[in-house]
C-alpha positions as MATLAB code, in Angstrom:
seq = 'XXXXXXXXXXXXXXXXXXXXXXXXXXXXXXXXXXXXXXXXXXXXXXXXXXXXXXXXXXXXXXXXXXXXXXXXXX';
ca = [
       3.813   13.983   22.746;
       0.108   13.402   22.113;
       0.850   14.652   18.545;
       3.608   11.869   17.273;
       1.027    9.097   18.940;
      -1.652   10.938   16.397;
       1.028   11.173   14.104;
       2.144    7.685   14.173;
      -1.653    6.074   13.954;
      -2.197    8.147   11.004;
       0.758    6.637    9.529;
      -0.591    3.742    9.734;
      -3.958    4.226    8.711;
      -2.633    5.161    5.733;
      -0.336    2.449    4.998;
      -3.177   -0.047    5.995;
      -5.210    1.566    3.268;
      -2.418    1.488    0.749;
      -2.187   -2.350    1.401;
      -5.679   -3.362    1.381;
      -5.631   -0.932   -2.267;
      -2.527   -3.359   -3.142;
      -5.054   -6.044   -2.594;
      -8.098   -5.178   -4.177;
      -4.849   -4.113   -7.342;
      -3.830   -7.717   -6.815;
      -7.337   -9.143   -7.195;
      -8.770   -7.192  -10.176;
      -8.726   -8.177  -13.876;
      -9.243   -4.992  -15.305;
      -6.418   -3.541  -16.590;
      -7.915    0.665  -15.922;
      -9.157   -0.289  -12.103;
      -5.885   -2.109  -11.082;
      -4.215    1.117  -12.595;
      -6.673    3.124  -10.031;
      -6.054    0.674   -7.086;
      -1.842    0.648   -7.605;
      -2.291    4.770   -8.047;
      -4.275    5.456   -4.753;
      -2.178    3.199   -2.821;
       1.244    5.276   -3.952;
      -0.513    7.841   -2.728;
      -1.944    6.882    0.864;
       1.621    5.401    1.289;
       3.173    8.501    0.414;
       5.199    6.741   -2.954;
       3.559    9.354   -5.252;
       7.061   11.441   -4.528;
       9.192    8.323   -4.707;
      11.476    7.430   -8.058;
       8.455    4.843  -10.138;
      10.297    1.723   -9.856;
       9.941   -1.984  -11.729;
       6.735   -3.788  -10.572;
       8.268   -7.259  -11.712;
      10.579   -6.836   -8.390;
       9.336   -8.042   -5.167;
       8.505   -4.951   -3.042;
       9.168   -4.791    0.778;
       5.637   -4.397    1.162;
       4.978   -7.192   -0.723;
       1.210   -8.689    0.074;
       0.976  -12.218    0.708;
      -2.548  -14.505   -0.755;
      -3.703  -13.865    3.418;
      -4.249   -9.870    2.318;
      -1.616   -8.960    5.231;
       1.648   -7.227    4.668;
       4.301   -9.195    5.311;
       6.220   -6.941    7.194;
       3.399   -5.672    9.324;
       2.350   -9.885   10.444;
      -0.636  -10.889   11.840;
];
């Protein structure tokens, strides 16, 4: 079992660093950089494989102005 613990804080590692990417994405005014940011988080979270889908839809990871994922809380 001491593997899906390992497996399950890597997880979210990863998804912590896809949403703080999200942020820095969300912050930026450089159209090239927020490119980078929005890239490396779909990759950390593991979208990279995923169908691309319409940014102008609210996502269910959707960051609020806190920095915090919505669906993760405080």
């Amino acid at each position: 079992m001491p593997d899906s613990d390992n497996d399950r804080k890597s997880e979210l590692e990863r998804l912590r660093l896809a949403s703080d990417l999200r942020q820095l994405a969300k912050e930026t005014s450089a159209p090239d950089l927020k490119e980078h940011w929005l890239r490396m988080a779909r990759q950390w979270s593991g979208e990279e494989n995923e169908p691309a889908q319409d940014d102008s839809e609210v996502s269910d990871t959707e960051v609020d102005d806190t920095g915090v994922d919505k669906d993760l809380g405080e």
